[in-house]
Residue frames as qw, qx, qy, qz and C-alpha x, y, z in Angstrom:
[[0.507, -0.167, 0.193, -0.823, 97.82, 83.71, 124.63],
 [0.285, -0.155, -0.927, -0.190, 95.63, 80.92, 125.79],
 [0.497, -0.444, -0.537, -0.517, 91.70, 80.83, 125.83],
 [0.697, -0.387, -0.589, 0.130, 92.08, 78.58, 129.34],
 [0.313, 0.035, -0.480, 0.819, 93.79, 81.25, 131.48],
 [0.503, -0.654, -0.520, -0.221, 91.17, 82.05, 134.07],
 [0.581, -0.769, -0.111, 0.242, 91.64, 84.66, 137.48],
 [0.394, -0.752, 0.392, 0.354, 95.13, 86.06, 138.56],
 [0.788, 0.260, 0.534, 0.162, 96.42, 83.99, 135.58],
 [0.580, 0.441, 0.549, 0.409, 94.76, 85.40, 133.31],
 [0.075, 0.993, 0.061, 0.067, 95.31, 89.48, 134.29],
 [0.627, -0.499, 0.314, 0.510, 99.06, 88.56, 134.73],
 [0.521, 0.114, 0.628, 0.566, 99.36, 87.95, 131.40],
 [0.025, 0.931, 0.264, 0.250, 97.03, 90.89, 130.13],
 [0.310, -0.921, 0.152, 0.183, 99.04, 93.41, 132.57],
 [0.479, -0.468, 0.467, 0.578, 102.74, 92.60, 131.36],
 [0.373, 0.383, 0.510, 0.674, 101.62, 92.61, 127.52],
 [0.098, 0.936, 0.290, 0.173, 100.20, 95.82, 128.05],
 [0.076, -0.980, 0.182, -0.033, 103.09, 97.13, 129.84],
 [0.545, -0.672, 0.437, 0.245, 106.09, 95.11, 129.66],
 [0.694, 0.003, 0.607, 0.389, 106.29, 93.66, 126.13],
 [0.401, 0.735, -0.239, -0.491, 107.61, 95.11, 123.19],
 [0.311, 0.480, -0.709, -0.413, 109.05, 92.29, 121.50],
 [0.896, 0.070, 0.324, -0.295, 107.69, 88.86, 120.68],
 [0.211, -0.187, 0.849, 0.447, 108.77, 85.90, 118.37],
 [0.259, 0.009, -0.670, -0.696, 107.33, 85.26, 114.97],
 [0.473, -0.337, -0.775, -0.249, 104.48, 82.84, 116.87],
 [0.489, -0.668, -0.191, -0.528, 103.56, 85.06, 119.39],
 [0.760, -0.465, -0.333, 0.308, 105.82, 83.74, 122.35],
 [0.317, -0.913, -0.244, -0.084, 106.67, 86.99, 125.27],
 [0.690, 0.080, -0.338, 0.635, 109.57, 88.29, 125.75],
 [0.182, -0.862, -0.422, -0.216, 109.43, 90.96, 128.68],
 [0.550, -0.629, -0.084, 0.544, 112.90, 92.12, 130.01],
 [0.489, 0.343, 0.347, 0.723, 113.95, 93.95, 126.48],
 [0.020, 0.829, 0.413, -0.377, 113.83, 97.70, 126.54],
 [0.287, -0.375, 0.318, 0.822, 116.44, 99.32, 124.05],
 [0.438, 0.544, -0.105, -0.708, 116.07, 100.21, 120.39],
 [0.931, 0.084, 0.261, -0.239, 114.54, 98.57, 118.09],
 [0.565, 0.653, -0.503, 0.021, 118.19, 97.79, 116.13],
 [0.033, 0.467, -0.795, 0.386, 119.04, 95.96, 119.22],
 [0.871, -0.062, 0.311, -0.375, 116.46, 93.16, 119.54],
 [0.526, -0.198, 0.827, 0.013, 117.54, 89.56, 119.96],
 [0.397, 0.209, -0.758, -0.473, 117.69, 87.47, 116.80],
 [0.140, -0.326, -0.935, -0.008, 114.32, 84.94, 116.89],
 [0.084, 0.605, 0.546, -0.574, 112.48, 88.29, 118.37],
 [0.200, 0.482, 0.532, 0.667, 110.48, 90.99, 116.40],
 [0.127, 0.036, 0.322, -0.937, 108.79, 94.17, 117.55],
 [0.344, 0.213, 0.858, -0.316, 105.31, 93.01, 118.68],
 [0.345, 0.567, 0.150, -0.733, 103.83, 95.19, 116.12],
 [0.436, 0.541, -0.525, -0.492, 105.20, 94.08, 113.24],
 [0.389, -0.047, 0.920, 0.021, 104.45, 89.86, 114.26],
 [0.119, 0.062, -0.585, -0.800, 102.67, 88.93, 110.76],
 [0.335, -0.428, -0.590, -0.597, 99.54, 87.43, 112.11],
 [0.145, 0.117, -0.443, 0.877, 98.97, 89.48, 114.85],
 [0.115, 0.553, 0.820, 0.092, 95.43, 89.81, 115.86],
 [0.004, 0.874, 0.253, -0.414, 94.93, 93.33, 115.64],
 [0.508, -0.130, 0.458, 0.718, 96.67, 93.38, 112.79],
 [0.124, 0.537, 0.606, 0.574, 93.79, 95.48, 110.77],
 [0.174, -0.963, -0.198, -0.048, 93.17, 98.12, 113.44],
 [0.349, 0.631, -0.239, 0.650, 95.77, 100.88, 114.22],
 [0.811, -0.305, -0.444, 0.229, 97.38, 100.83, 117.21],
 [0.167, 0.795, -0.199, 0.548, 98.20, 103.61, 119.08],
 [0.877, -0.387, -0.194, 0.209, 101.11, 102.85, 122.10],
 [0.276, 0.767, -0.460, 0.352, 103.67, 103.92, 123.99],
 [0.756, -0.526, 0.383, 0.068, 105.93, 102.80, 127.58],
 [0.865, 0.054, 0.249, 0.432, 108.77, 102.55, 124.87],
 [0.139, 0.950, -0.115, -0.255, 110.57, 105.60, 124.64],
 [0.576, -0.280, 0.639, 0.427, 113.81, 103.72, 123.16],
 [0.433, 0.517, 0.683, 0.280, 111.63, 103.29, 119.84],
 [0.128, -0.145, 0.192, 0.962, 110.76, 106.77, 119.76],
 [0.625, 0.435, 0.308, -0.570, 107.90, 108.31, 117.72],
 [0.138, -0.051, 0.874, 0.463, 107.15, 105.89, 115.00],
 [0.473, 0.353, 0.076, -0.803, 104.08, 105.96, 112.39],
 [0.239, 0.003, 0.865, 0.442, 103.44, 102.98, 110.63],
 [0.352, -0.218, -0.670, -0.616, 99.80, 101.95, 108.72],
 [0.613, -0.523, -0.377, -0.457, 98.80, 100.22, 111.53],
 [0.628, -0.737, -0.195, 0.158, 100.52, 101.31, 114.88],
 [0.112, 0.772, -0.098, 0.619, 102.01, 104.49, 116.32],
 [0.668, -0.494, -0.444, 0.336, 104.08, 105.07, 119.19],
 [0.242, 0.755, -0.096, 0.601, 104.51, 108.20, 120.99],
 [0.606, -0.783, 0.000, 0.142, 106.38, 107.78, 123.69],
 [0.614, 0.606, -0.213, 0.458, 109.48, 109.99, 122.81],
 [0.657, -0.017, -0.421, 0.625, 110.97, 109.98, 126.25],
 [0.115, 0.772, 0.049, 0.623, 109.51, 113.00, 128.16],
 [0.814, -0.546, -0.199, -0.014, 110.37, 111.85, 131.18],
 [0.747, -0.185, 0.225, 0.597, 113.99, 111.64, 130.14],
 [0.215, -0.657, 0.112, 0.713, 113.59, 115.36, 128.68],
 [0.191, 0.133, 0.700, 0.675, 112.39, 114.58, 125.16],
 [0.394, -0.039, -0.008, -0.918, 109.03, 116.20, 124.10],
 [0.527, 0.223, 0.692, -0.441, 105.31, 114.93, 125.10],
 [0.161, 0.018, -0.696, -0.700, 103.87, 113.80, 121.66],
 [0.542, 0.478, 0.598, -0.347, 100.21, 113.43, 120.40],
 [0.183, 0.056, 0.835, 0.515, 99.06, 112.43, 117.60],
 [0.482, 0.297, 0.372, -0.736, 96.08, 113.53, 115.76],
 [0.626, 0.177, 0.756, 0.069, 94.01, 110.41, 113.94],
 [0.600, 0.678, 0.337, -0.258, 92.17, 112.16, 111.37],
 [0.556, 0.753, -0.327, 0.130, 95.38, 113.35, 109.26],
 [0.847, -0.153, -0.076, 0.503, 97.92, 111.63, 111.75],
 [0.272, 0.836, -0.099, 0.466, 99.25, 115.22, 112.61],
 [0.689, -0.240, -0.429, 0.532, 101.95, 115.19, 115.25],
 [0.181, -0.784, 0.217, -0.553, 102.24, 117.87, 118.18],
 [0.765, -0.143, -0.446, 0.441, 104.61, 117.78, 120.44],
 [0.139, -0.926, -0.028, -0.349, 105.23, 119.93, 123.11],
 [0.508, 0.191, -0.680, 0.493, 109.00, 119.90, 125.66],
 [0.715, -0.578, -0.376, -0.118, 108.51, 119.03, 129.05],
 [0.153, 0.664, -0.460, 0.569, 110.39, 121.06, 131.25],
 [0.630, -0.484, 0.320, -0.517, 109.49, 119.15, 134.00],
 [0.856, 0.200, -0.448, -0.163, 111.38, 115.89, 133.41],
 [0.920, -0.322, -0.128, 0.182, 113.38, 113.51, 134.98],
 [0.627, 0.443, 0.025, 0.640, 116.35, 115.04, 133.34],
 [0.015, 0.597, -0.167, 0.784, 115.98, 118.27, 135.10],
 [0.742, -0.575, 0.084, -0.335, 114.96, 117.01, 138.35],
 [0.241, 0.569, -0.762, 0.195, 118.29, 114.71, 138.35],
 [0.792, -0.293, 0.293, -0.448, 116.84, 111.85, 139.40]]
């Protein structure tokens, strides 16, 4: 990230970390073409969540646009995109006890054969 990015710039860079990055290196540099699981990231990379001084590293994140990853539950960030697109179930997540409901989506990609 940098302070100076200003206009078009600076919502490029906003828009693709929100939706294209899931891995980073240790110092925060983008990596944005990666989409598999997370046993298959590139040595030097890390899942963005786990970078150690992350700034949001004390609130709880709650993401998805990675269905590869799956649901995951950590301390501080939770993804539930478990692929319903591709015919896994929709997931939610309730905060107060972190209770998972999930419901199957009969209406996926999978069954539409796209």
């Amino acid at each position: 990230w940098n302070d100076g990015l200003t206009g078009y710039k600076r919502l490029r860079v906003i828009t693709n970390a929100l939706t294209r990055m899931r891995i980073c290196t240790a110092q925060g540099e983008m990596e944005f073409d990666f989409k598999a699981e997370q046993h298959k990231i590139p040595e030097g990379y890390l899942p963005w969540f786990d970078v150690p001084d992350r700034a949001a590293r004390t609130a709880t994140v709650v993401f998805g646009h990675w269905s590869a990853l799956g649901l995951m539950i950590k301390d501080h960030a939770i993804a539930l995109d478990t692929g319903c697109l591709w015919g896994g179930p929709l997931t939610a997540i309730r905060l107060e006890d972190r209770a998972v409901i999930q419901v199957p989506c009969a209406d996926s990609a999978v069954a539409k054969h796209w």
